[in-house]
C-alpha positions as CSV (number, residue, x, y, z in Angstrom):
1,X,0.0,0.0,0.0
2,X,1.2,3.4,-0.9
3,X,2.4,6.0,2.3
4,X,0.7,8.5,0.5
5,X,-3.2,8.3,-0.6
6,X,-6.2,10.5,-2.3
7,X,-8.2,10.6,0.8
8,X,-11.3,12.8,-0.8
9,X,-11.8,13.9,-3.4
10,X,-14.7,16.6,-5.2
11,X,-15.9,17.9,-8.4
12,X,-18.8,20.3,-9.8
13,X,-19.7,19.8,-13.9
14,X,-22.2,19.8,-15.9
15,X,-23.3,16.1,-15.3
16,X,-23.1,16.1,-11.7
17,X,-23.0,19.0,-8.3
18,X,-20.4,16.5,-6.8
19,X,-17.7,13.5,-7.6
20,X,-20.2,10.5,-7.8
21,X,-22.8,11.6,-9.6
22,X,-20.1,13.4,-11.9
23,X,-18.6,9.7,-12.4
24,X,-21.6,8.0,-12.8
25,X,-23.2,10.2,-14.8
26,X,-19.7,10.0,-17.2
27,X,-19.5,6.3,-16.2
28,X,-23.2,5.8,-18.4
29,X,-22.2,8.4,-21.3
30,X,-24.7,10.9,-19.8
31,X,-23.6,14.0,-22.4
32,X,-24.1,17.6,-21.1
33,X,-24.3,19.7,-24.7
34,X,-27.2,22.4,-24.4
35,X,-28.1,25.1,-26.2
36,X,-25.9,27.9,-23.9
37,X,-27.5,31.7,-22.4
38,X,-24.4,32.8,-24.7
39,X,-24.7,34.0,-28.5
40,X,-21.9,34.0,-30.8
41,X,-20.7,36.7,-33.4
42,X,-23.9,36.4,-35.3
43,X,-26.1,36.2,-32.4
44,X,-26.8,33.1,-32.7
45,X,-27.2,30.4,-29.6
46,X,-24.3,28.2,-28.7
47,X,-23.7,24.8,-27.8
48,X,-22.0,24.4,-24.5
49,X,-21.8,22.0,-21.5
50,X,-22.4,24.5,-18.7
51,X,-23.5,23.8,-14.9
52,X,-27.4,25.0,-14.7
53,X,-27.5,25.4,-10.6
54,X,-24.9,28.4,-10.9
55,X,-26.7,31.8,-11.5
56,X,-27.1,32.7,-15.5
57,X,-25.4,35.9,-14.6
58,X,-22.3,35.2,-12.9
59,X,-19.3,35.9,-15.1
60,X,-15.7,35.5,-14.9
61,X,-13.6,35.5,-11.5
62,X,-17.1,35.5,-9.4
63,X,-18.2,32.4,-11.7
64,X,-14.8,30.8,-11.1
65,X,-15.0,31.4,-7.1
66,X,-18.9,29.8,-7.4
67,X,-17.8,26.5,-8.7
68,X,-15.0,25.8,-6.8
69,X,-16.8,26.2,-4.0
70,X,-19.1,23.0,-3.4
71,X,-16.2,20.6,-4.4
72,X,-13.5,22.1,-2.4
73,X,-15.7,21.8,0.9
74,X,-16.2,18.2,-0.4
75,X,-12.8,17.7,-0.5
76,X,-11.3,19.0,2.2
77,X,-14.6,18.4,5.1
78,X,-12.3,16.3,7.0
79,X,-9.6,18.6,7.0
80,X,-10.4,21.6,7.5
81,X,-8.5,23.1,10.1
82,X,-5.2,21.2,9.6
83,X,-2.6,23.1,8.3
84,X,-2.5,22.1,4.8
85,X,-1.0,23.3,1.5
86,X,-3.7,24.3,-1.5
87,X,-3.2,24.4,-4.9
88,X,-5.4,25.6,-7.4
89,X,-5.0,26.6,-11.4
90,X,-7.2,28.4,-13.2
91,X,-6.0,28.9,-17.1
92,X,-3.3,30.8,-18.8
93,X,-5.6,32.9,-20.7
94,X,-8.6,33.1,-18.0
95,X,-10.5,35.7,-18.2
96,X,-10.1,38.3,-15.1
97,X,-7.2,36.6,-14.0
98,X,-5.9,38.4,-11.3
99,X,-9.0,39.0,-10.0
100,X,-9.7,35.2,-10.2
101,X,-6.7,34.4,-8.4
102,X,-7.1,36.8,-5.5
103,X,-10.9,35.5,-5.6
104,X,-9.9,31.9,-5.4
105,X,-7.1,32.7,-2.7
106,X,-10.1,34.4,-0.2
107,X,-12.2,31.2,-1.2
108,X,-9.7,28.9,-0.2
109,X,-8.8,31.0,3.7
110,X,-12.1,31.1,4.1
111,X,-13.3,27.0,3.7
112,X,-9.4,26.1,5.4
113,X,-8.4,28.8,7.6
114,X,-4.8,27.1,8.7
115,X,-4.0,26.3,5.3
116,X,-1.3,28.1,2.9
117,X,-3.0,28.8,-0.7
118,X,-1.5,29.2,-3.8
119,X,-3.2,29.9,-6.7
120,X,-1.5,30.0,-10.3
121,X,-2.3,30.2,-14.1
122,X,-0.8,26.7,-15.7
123,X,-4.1,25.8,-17.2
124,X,-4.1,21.9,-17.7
125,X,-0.9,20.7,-16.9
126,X,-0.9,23.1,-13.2
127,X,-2.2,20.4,-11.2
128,X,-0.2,17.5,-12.5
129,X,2.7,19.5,-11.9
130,X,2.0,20.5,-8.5
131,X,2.3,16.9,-7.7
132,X,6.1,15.8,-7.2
133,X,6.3,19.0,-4.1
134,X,2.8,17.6,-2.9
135,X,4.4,14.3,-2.4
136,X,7.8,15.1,-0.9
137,X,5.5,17.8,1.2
138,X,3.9,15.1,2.7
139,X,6.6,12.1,2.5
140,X,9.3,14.9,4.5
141,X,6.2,15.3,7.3
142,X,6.3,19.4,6.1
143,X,2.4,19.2,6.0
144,X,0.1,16.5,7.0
145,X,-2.4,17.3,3.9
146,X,-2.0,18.4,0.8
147,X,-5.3,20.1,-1.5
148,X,-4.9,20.1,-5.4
149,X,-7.3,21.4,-7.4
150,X,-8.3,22.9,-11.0
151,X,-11.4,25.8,-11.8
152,X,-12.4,26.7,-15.4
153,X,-15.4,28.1,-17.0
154,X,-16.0,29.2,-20.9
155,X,-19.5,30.6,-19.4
156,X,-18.7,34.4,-19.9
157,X,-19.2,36.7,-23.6
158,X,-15.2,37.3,-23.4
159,X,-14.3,34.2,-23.3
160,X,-16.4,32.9,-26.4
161,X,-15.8,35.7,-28.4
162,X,-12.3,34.6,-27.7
163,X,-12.9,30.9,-29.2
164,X,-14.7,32.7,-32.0
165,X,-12.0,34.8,-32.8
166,X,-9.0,32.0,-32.7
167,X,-11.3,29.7,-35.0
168,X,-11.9,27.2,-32.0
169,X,-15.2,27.8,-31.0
170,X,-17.5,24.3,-32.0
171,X,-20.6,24.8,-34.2
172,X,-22.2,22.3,-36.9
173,X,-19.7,24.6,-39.3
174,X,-16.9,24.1,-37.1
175,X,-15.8,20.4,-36.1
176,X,-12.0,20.8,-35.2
177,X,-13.2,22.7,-32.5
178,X,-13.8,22.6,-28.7
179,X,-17.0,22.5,-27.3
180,X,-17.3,25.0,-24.2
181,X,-17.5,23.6,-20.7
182,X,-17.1,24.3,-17.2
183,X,-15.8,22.5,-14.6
184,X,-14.1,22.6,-11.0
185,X,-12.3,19.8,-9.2
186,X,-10.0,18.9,-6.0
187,X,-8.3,16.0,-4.5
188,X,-7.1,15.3,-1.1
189,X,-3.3,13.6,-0.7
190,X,-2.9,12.7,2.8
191,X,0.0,10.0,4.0
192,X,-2.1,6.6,4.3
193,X,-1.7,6.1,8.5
194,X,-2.9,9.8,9.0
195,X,-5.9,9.5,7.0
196,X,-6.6,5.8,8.7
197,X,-6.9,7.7,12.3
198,X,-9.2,10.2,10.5
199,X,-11.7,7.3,9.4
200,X,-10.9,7.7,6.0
201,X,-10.8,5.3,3.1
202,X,-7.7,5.0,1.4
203,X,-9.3,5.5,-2.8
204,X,-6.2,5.8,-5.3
205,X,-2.8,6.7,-4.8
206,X,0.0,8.2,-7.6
207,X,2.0,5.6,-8.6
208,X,4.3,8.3,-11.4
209,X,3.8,11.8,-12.6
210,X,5.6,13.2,-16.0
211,X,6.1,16.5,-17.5
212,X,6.9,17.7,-20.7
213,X,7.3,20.6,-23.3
214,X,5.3,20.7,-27.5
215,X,6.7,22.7,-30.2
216,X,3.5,22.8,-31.1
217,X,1.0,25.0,-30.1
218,X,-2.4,27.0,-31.2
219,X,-0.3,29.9,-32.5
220,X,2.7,28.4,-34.7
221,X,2.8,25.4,-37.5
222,X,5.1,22.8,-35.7
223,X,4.1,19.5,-36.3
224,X,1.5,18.1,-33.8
225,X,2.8,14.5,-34.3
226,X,6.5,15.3,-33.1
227,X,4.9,14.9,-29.8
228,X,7.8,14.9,-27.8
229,X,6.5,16.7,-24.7
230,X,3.5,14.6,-24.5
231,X,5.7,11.6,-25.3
232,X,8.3,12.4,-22.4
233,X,5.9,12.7,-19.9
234,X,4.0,9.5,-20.5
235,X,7.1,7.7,-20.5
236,X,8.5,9.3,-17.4
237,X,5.0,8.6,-15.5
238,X,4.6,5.0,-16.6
239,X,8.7,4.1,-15.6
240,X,7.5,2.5,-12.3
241,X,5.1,0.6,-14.2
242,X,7.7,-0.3,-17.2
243,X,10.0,-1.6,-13.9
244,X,7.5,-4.5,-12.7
245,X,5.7,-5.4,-15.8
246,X,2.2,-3.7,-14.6
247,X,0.6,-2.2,-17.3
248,X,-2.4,0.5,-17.8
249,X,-6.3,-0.8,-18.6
250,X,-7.7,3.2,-18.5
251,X,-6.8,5.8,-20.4
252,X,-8.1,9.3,-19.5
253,X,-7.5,12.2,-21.5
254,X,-8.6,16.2,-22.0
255,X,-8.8,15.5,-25.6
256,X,-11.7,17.8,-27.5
257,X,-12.4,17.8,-30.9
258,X,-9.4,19.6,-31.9
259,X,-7.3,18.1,-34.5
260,X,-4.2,19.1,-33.7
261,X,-4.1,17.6,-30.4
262,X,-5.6,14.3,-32.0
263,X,-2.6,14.1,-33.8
264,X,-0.4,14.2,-30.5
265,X,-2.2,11.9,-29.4
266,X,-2.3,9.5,-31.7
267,X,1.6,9.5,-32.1
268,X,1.8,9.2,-28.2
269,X,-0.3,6.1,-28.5
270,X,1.4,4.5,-30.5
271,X,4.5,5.0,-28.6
272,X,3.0,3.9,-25.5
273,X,1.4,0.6,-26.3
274,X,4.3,-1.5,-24.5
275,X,2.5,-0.4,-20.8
276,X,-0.9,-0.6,-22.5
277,X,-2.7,-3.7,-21.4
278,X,-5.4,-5.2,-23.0
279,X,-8.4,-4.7,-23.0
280,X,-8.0,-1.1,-22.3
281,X,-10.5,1.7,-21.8
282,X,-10.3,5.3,-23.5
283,X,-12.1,8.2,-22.5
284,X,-12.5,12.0,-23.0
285,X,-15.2,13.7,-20.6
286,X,-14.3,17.0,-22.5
287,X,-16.3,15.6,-25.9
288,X,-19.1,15.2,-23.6
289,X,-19.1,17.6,-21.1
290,X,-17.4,20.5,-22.8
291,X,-13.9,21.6,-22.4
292,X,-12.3,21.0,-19.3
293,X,-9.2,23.4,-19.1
294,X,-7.4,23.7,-15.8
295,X,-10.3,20.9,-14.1
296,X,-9.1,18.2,-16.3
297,X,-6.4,16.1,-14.6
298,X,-8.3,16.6,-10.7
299,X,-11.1,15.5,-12.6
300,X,-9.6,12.4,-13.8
301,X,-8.3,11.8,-10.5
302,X,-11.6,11.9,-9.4
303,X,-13.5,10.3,-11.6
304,X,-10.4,7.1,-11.2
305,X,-11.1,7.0,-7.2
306,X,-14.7,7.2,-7.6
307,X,-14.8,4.9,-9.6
308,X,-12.8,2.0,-7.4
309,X,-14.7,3.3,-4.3
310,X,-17.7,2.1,-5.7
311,X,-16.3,-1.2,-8.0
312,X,-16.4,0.1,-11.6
313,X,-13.8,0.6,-12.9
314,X,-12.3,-0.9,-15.8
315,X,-8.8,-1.5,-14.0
316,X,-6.9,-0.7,-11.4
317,X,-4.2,1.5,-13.1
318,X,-5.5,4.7,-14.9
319,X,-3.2,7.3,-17.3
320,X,-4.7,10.6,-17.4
321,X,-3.0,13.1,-19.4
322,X,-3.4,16.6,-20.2
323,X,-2.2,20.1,-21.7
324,X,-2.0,23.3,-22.0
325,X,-2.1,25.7,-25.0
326,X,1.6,27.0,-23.7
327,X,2.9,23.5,-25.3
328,X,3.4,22.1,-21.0
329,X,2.2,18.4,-20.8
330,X,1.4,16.3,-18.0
331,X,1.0,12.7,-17.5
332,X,0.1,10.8,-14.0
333,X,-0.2,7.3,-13.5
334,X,-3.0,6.3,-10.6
335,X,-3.4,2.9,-9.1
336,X,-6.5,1.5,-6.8
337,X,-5.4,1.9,-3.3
């Protein structure tokens, strides 16, 4: 058994106001796509997958602070006055940034009083890569828990108008696109024995986490199938795996409909199908429940320990992977607890 464990874990998406209905709703293909309160360029409706509970009318760094909110008391109820370290992202590009981190920051003092916050703008691969200190945080006894989290929403005019105006907004016009979402997740890491006196089930643990650097990004012509960066960090996360001959029966993935990220990923799979066992499961939420930015990889970590709590999963080792429009990739390799 690992020494250190995802104790809790929560989420808010468009499928579901918390983790388990959010994986079983994914779990039985429940999509999300609805006709949006959001018009593009023409004024014309769009599709989105956006959460219906939050207030139309909330925009930007107060919509950000809304959704976070539910699933990072959900993650942290057992913890909440133990000094822990939190890390959120929100995206590069997100709209109100500052604002949204110094929103998210208050958020975060206010639900965990002893804990220290920081909140930064890595987009998808920020919580992946917040994971190697989280670890030694908690292996070196500095902390006794560690929070990592992701918030991102597309709900707000200045952030379609941006798709609209970079070509990646999804219509029936516009396939190599990304359908707009919304989404918050957190995780709880806690060393196993502290989270046993706590009375709490020991779901998933991190069995390798890798990091890597595209070429290739939204605003040059590099060649999406290089696929170094991707490539590097699968093959950095899956080493322990490589080592004892385990291999991986779930794939998760922040995929959209986007070609060129296709392309990585198909080069990547290739490349990867020596710690690939078989039968293996792939899946995308984002082509279901709209673009996950900065949520994606503590989503798949939630969805992964929901889904061994409650005996569904497909295996017991899961590969999510993810990344960012700056060309940073992250891979992490999960295993039932």
């Amino acid at each position: 058994m690992s020494a250190i464990t995802v104790a809790r874990v929560g989420a808010k998406t468009a499928v579901g106001l918390n983790a388990q209905q959010t994986g079983f709703l994914l779990r039985a293909g429940f999509p999300a796509m609805a006709e949006a309160p959001l018009a593009n360029a023409a004024g014309e409706a769009i599709t989105m997958a956006f959460v219906p509970t939050i207030d139309g009318r909330l925009v930007g760094a107060e919509r950000l602070a809304a959704l976070a909110r539910a699933p990072l008391e959900e993650a942290v109820a057992p913890v909440r006055d133990v000094a822990a370290e939190v890390y959120v992202a929100i995206d590069e590009g997100c709209v109100e940034g500052p604002l949204s981190i110094a929103l998210l920051e208050a958020l975060v003092k206010r639900v965990t009083p002893a804990a220290k916050v920081a909140v930064e703008a890595r987009g998808e691969a920020g919580p992946g890569a917040f994971l190697p200190a989280a670890i030694r945080a908690l292996e070196t006894r500095r902390v006794d828990a560690v929070v990592i989290g992701g918030v991102h929403s597309d709900h707000d005019p200045r952030a379609i108008a941006a798709l609209e105006a970079s070509g990646r907004l999804f219509s029936r016009d516009n396939l190599d696109a990304r359908i707009p979402g919304e989404a918050a997740a957190f995780f709880l890491l806690m060393r196993t024995a502290d989270a046993a006196r706590l009375k709490l089930t020991s779901i998933a643990h991190v069995i390798g986490v890798g990091t890597g650097r595209e070429r290739a990004r939204p605003d040059n012509d590099e060649l999406a199938y290089e696929a170094t960066g991707l490539t590097a960090a699968v093959r950095q996360a899956t080493e322990p795996l490589a080592a004892d001959g385990r291999t991986v029966g779930w794939i998760l993935t922040d995929l959209t409909g986007e070609m060129r990220r296709q392309y990585e990923w198909q080069s990547v799979f290739v490349r990867a199908q020596k710690v690939l066992g078989k039968p293996y499961l792939i899946e995308s939420p984002a082509q279901r429940i709209g673009y996950l930015g900065a949520a994606a990889t503590p989503l798949f970590v939630a969805m992964a320990a929901t889904a061994w709590k409650h005996g569904y999963a497909p295996s017991p080792i899961a590969l999510a992977m993810a990344g960012n429009d700056g060309g940073d990739r992250v891979a992490v390799v999960l295993g039932k607890q």
